[in-house]
N, C-alpha and C positions, 0 to 999 in steps of 0.2 A: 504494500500500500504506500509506504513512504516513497519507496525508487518509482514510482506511477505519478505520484505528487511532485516528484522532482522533477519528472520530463514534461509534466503538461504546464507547473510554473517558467522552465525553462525555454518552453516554448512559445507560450507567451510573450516572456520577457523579448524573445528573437523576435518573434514577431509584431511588437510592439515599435523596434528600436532599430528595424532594417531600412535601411538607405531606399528611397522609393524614386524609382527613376521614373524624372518630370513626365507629363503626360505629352507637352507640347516639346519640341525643341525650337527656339527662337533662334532666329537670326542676323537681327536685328536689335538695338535696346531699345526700349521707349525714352520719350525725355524725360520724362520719370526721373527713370532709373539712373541716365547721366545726371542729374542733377543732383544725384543722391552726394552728402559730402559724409569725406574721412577726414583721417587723419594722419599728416605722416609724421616722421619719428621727433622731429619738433617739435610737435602739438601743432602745426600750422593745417587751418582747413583748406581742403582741395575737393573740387569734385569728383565723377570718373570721369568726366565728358573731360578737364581738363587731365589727368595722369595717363586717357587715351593721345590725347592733341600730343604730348609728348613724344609718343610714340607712332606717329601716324606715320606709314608707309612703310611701315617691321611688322614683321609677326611677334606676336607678343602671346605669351603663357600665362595665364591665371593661375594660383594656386591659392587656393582659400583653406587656412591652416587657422591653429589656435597650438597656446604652447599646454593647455590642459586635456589637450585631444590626442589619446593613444595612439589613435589609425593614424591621425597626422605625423607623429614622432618616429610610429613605425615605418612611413612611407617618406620621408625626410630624405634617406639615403638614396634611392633610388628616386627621389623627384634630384637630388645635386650633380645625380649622371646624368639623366635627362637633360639638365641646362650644360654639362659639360661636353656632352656630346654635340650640345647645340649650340655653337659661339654664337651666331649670329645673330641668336633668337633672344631677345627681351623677356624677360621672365620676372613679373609682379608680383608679389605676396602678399593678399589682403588677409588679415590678422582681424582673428572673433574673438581676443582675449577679452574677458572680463573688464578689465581696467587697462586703463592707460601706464600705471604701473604693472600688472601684468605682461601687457605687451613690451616694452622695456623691458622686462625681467624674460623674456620669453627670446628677443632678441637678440641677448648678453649670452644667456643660457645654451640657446642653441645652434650657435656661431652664426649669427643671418646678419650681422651688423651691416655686413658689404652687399649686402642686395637690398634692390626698394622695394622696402614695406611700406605698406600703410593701413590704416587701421580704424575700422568700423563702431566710428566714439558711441553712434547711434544705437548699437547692438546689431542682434544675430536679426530683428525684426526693421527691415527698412526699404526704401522702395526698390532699392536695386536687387540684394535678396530676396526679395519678394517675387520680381520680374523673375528671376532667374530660377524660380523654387529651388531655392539653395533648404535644405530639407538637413542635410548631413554634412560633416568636412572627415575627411578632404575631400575638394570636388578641384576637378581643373577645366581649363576652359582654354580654347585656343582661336586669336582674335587674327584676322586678314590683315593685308597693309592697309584697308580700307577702312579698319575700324572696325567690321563686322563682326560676328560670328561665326568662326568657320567649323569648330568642333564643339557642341555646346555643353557634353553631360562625361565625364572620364571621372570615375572615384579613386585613379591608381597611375601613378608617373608611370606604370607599366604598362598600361592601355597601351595596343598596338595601335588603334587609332588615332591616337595621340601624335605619335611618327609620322604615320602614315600621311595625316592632316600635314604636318608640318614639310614634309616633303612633296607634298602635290603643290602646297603656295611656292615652296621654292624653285619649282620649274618654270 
């Protein structure tokens, strides 16, 4: 009775707490969404619509991480090949840490100092997550030179679609 108990709790629990891949995949953001503002390691507000503008005409990597998120710390190492393998490719880190001290702490912690972060002052709940049913992290995202959306939904630097995206923009 008890081992019965444990698998239908633990089932549950799985089933409760599984990463649910979006219904839509967008390809586009809404102004919403760029409008949405973070934060970067300054404290200085920026939107996406600007921290894309920087980036416009590269392909650029989303990685939406938190330094209290296991999967993220698990998938940390292989998201650092993924940008090694990939000089050319831009690679952004928007940060769900709890605080802005946490983010900081998360940063120092887990050697990201030299990559741009920025970080969602607003929380996990804001228009651009929202846009994106960011549901779970890590999630990654892979943006055109246009700004667009070219790979919208990857939970793993190991997604072969990931590559794959990123090597059809560079032909």
């Amino acid at each position: 009775m008890k081992e019965m108990l444990s698998v239908i709790m633990l089932s549950i629990f799985t089933l409760g707490c599984a990463q649910e891949v979006p219904r839509v995949s967008q390809t586009e953001f809404s102004k919403e969404a760029l409008s949405q503002k973070m934060e970067d390691e300054q404290g200085k507000s920026i939107s996406i619509q600007q921290v894309l503008d920087q980036h416009k005409g590269k392909i650029v990597v989303l990685d939406f991480w938190a330094g209290w998120c296991r999967d993220c710390l698990k998938a940390l190492p292989k998201a650092k090949e993924l940008e090694e393998h990939n000089k050319g490719i831009d690679f952004i880190f928007f940060s769900l840490d709890r605080s802005k001290e946490g983010f900081d702490r998360s940063l120092e912690r887990f050697d990201m100092k030299d990559k741009e972060n920025y970080w969602f002052s607003s929380g996990w709940k804001n228009d651009f997550n929202n846009y994106i049913d960011l549901n779970w992290i890590p999630r990654y995202m892979v943006i055109d030179q246009k700004s667009t959306i070219a790979k919208y939904y990857a939970i793993s630097p190991e997604d072969p679609d990931i590559q794959a995206t990123i090597d059809r923009l560079l032909k």
